[in-house]
RODO-2510 file (C-alpha; in nm, 4 decimals, decimal comma):
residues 321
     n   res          X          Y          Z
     1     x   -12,2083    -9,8921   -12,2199
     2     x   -12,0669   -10,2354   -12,2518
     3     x   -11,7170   -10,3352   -12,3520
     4     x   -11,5602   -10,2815   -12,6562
     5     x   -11,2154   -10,2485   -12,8432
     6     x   -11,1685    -9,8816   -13,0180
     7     x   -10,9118    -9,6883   -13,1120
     8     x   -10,8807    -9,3731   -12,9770
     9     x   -10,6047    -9,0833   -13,1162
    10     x   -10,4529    -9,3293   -13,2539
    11     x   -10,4266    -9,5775   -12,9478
    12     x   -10,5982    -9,9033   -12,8654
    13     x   -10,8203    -9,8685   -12,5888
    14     x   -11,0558   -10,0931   -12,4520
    15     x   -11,3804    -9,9331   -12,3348
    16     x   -11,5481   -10,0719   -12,0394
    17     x   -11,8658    -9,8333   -11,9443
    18     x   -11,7613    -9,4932   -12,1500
    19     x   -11,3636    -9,5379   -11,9218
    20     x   -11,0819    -9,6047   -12,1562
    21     x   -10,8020    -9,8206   -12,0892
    22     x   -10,5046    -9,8059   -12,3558
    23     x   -10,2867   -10,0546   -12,4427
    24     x    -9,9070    -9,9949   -12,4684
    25     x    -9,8394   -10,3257   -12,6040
    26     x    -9,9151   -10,4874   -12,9795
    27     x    -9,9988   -10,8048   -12,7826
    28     x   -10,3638   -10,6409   -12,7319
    29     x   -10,2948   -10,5782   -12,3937
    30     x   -10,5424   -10,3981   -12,1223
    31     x   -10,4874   -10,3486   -11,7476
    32     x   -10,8145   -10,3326   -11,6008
    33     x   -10,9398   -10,3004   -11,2227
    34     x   -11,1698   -10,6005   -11,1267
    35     x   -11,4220   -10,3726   -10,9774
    36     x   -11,4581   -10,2383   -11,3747
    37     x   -11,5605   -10,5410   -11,5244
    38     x   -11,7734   -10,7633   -11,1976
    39     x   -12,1252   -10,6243   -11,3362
    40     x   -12,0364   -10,7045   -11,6704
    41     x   -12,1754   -11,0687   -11,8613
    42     x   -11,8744   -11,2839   -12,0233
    43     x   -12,0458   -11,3292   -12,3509
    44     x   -11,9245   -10,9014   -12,3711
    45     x   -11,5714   -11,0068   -12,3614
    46     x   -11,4010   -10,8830   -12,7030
    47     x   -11,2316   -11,1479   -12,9320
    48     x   -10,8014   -11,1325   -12,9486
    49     x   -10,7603   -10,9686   -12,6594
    50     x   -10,5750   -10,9886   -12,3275
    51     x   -10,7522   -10,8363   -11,9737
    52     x   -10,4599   -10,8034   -11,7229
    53     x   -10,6952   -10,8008   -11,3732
    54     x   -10,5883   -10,5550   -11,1139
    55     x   -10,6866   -10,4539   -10,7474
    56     x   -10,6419   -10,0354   -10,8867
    57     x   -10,5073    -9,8916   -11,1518
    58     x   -10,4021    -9,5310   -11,2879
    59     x   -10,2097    -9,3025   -11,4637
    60     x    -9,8943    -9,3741   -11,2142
    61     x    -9,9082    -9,7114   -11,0652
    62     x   -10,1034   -10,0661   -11,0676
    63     x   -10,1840   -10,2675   -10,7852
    64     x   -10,2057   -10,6330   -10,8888
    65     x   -10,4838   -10,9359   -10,8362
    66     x   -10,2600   -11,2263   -10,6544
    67     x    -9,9958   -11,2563   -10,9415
    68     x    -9,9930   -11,0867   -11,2297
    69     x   -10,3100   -11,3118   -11,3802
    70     x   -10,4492   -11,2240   -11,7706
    71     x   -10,8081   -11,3210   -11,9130
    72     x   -10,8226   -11,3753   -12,2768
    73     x   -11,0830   -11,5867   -12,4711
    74     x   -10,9998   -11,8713   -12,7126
    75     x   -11,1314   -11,9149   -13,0707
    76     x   -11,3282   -12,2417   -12,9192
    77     x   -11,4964   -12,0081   -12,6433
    78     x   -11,2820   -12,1382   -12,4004
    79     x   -11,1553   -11,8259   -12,1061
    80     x   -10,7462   -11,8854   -12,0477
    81     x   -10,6538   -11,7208   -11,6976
    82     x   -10,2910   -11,7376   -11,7541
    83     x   -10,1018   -11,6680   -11,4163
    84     x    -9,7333   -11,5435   -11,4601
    85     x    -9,5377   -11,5865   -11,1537
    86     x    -9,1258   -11,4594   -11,0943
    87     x    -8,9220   -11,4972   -10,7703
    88     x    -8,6000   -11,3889   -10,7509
    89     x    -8,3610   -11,5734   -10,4279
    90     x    -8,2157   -11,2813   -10,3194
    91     x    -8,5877   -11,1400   -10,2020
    92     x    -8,6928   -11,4527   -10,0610
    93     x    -8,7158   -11,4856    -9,6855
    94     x    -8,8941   -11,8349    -9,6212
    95     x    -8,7447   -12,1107    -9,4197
    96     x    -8,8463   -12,2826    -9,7614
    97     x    -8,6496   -12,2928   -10,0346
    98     x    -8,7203   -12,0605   -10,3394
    99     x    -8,6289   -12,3749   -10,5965
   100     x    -8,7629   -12,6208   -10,3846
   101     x    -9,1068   -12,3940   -10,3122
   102     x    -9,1538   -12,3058   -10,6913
   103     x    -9,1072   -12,6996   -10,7787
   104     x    -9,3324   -12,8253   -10,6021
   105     x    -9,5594   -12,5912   -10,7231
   106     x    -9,5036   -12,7155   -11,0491
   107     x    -9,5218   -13,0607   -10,9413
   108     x    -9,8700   -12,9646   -10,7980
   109     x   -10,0133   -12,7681   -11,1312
   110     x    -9,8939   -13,0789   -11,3515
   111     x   -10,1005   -13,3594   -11,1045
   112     x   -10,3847   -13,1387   -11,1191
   113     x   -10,3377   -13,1535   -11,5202
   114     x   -10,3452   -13,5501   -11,4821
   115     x   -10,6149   -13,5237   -11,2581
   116     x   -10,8348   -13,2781   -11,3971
   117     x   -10,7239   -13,1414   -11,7069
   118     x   -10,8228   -12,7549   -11,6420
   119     x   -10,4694   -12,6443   -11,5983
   120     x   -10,1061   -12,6303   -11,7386
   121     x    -9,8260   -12,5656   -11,7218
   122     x    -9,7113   -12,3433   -11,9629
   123     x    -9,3754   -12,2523   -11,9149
   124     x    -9,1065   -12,3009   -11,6158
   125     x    -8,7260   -12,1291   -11,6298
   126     x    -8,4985   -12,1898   -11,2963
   127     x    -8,2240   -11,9223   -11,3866
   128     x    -8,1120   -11,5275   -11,1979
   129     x    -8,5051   -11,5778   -11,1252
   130     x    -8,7718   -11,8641   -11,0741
   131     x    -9,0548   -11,8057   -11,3368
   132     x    -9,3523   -11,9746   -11,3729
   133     x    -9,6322   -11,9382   -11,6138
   134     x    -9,9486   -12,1433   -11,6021
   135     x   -10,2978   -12,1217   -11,6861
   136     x   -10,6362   -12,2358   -11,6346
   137     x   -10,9021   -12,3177   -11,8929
   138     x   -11,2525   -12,2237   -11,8186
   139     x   -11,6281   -12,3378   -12,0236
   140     x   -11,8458   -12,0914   -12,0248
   141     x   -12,0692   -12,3389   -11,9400
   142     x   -11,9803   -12,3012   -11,5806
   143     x   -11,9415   -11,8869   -11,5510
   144     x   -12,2056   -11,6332   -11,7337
   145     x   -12,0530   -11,2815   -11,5389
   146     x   -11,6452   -11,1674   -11,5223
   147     x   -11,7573   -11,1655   -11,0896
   148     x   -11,8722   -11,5362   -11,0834
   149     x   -11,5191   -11,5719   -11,3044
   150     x   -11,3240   -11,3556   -11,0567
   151     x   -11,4192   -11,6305   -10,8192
   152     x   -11,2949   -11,9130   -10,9940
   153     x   -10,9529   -11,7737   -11,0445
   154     x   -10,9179   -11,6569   -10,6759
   155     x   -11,0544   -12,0202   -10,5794
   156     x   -10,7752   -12,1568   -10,8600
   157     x   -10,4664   -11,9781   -10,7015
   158     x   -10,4958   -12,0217   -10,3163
   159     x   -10,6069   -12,3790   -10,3925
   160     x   -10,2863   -12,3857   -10,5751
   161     x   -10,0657   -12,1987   -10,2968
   162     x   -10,2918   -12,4267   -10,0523
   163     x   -10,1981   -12,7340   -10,2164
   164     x    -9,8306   -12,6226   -10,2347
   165     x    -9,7640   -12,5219    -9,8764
   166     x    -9,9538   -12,8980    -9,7337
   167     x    -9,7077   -13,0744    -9,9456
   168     x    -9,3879   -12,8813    -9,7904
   169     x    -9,5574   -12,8830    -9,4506
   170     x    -9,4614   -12,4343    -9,4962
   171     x    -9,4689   -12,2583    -9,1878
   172     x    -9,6405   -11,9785    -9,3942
   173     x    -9,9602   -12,1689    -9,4405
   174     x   -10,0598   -12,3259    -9,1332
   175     x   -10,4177   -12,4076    -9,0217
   176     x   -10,3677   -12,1376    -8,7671
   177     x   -10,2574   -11,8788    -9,0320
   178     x   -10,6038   -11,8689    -9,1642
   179     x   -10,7617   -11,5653    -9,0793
   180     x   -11,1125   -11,5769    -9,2010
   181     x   -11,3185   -11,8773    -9,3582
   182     x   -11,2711   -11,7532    -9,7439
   183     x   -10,8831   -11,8529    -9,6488
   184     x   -10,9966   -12,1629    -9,4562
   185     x   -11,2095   -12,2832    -9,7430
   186     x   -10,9248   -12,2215   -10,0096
   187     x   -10,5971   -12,2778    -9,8798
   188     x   -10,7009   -12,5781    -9,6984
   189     x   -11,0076   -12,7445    -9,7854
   190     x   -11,0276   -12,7324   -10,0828
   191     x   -10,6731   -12,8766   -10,1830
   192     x   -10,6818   -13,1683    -9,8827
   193     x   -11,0671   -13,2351   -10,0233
   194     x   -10,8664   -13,2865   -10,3787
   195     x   -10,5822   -13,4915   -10,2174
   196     x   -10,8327   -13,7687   -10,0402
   197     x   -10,9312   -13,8700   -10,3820
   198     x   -11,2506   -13,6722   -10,4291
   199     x   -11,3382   -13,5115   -10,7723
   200     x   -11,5450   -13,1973   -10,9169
   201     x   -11,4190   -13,0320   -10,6162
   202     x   -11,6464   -12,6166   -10,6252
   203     x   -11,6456   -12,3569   -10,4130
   204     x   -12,0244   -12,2243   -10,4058
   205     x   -12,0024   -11,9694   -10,1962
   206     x   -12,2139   -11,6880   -10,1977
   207     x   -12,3721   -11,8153   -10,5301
   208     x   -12,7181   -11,9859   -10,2883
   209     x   -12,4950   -12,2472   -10,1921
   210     x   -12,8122   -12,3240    -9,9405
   211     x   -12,5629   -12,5086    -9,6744
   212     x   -12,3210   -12,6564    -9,9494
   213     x   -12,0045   -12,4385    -9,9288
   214     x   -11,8482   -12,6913   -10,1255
   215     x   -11,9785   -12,9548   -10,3699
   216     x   -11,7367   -13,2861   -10,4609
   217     x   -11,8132   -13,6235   -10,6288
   218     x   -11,6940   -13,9704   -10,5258
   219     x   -11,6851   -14,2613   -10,7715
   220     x   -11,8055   -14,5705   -10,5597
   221     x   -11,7738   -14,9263   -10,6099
   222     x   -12,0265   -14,9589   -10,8630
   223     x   -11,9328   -14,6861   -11,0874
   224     x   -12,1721   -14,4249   -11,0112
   225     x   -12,0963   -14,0737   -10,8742
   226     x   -12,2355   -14,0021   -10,4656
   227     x   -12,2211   -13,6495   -10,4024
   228     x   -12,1094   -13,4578   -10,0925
   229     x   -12,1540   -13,1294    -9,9350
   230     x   -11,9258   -12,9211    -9,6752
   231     x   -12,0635   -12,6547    -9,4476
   232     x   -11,7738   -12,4203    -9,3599
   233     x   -11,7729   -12,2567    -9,0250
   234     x   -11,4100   -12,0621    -8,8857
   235     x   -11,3177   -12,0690    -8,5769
   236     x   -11,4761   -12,2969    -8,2879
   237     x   -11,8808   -12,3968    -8,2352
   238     x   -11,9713   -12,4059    -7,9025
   239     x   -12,3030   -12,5771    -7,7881
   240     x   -12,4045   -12,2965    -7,5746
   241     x   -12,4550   -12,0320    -7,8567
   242     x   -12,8146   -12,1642    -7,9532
   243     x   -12,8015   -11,9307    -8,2410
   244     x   -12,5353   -12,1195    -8,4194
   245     x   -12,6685   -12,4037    -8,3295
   246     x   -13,0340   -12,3493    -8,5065
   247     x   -12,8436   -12,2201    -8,7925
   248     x   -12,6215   -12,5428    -8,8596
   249     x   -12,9196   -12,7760    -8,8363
   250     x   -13,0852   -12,5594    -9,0573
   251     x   -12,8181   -12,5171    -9,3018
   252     x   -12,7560   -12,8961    -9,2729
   253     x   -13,1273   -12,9647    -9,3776
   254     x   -13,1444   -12,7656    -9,6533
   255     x   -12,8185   -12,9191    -9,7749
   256     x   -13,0099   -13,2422    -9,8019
   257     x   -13,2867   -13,1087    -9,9530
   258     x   -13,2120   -12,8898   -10,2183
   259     x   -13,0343   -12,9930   -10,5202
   260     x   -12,7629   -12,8439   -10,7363
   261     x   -12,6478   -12,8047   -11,0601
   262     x   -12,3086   -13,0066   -11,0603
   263     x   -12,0972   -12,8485   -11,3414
   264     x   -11,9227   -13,1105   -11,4534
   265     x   -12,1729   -13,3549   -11,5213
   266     x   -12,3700   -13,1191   -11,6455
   267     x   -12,6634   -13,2572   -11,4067
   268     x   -12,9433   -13,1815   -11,1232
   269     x   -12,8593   -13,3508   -10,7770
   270     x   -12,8389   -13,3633   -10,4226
   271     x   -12,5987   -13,4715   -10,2019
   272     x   -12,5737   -13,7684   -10,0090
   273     x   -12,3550   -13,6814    -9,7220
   274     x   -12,2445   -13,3935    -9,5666
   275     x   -11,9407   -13,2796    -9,3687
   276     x   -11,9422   -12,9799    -9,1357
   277     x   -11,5655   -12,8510    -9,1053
   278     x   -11,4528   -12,6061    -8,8500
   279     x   -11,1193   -12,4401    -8,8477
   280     x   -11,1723   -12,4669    -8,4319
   281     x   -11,3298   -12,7091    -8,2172
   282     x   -11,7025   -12,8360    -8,1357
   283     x   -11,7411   -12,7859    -7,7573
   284     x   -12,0180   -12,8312    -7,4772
   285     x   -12,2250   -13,0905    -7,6625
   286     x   -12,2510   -12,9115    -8,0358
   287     x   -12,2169   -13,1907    -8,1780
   288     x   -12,4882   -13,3993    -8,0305
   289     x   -12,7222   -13,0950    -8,0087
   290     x   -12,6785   -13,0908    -8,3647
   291     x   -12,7571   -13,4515    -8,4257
   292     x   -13,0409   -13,3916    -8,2160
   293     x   -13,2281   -13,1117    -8,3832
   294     x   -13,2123   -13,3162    -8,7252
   295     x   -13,5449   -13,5630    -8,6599
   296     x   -13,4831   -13,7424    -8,9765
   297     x   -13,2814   -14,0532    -8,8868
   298     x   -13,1009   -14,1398    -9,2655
   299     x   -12,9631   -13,7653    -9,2595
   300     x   -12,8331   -13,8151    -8,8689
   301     x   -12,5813   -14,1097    -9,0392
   302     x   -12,4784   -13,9197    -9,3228
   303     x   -12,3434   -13,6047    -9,1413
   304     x   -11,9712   -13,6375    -9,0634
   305     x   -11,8354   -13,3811    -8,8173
   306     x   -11,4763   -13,2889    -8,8932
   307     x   -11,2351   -13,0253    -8,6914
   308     x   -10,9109   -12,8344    -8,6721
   309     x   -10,7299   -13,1491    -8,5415
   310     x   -10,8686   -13,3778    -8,7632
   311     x   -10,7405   -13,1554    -9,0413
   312     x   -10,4395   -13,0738    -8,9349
   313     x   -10,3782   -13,4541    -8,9025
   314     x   -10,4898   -13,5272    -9,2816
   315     x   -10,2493   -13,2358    -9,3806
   316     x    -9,9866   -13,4360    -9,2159
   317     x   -10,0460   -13,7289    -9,3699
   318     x    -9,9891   -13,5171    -9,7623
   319     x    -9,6624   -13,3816    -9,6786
   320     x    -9,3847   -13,4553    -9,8633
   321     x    -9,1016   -13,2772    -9,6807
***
């Protein structure tokens, strides 16, 4: 059991739990199904390789993660996620541009770069086709399994296609395109949270987020990080369904109270304010029934309630087109 790199009549294979997959490349090269490797710790991954991540894979075809995306791990024990992207015009049916689209996702991967200094761009040709390669370093401080990874790099691309489609106000990724809260989270939030100036921007969850779907920093006036936390709901809250009600306050409470482990400061802390965002709208009273069912009066002033309209305005105010 395990994963390992063997050769096998003559072929490279790398062995994930007694299945082979063979390499057809001198580049190291395995095409693996994420369902494969999600039980497996990071610390198994096999030095000078490449993992090409895939939705299915056999002996005929491949069904790809997102873009074509490949894991490999540095010499410094740093994971590269390398995402290889190519559009060709004569395919592409959006009201946007093809050069203009791929640019400003360029322009986007390079001020994250600035910003944060977890991606690159690695390479960018505008000729018969629009290819872009870029990548994303990750510490394995921050990941221990390949399924807390899988995360990150699903979090890393629609926050990247998020980011892209605000900027060119697409029609393709509007608020209302969002069909579920995992797209809601990553293809807006997170990206608009990033563009109003916040930093160590994380998606939690499913990891015991307990209320904190999100996690961001703010530097304040006297040079000291405050923390915030998001509670994601989709669609609207109405203050009639007591059962969403109860939860929220409940969720919101033990938002306050519990810390977390913030990443990138490599610290223990809790949050000082917290923002519930809906996709929809608060209706009959939710949000003063929530207000009312927290009893401690510094936590009432630190929730901010924010909704579909109120995002869709701050979008408005990031695009560039």
């Amino acid at each position: 059991m395990g994963i390992s790199v063997k050769i096998i009549d003559d072929c490279m294979a790398l062995v994930v739990d007694e299945k082979n997959f063979f390499s057809n490349e001198e580049e190291r090269t395995f095409t693996v199904p994420i369902s494969v490797l999600s039980d497996h710790k990071l610390n198994e991954f096999p030095q000078d390789c490449f993992i090409e991540i895939c939705e299915f894979a056999d002996d005929n075809s491949v069904v790809l993660h997102n873009a074509p995306t490949t894991i490999s791990l540095n010499c410094d024990g740093i994971y590269t996620i390398t995402f290889n992207e190519l559009e060709t015009r004569k395919y592409w049916d959006s009201p946007v541009g093809l050069k203009l689209y791929m640019e400003t996702k360029r322009d986007i991967i390079n001020e994250r770069s600035e910003e944060i200094g977890d991606t690159f761009v690695d390479d960018y040709d505008d000729g018969v086709y629009i290819n872009i390669t870029y990548s994303l370093r990750v510490s394995p401080a921050s990941v221990c399994t390949f399924a807390e990874l899988f995360i990150i790099i699903d979090q890393f691309f629609h926050e990247i296609e998020g980011a892209t489609d605000i900027a060119l106000g697409s029609p393709f990724e509007k608020l209302e395109n969002c069909k579920k809260e995992s797209d809601f989270t990553m293809k807006i939030l997170l990206p608009l949270f990033r563009k109003l100036g916040f930093t160590n921007v994380k998606y939690n969850h499913g990891n015991a987020e307990y209320g904190k779907d999100i996690t961001f920093a703010k530097r304040t006036e006297f040079d000291e990080y405050e923390f915030w936390g998001v509670q994601v709901k989709y669609g609207d809250v109405s203050g009639g369904a007591t059962g969403d009600i109860n939860e929220l306050i409940s969720q919101t409470k033990d938002a306050f109270s519990m810390p977390f482990y913030d990443v990138y400061t490599r610290q223990t802390v809790r949050i000082s304010k917290l923002i519930i965002a809906i996709s929809g709208r608060f209706t009959k009273n939710a949000v003063a029934k929530i207000v009312d069912g927290i009893t401690d009066y510094p936590l009432k002033n630190n929730i901010v309630f924010v909704d579909g309209e109120k995002i869709s305005t701050l979008m408005e105010r990031y695009r560039r087109f």
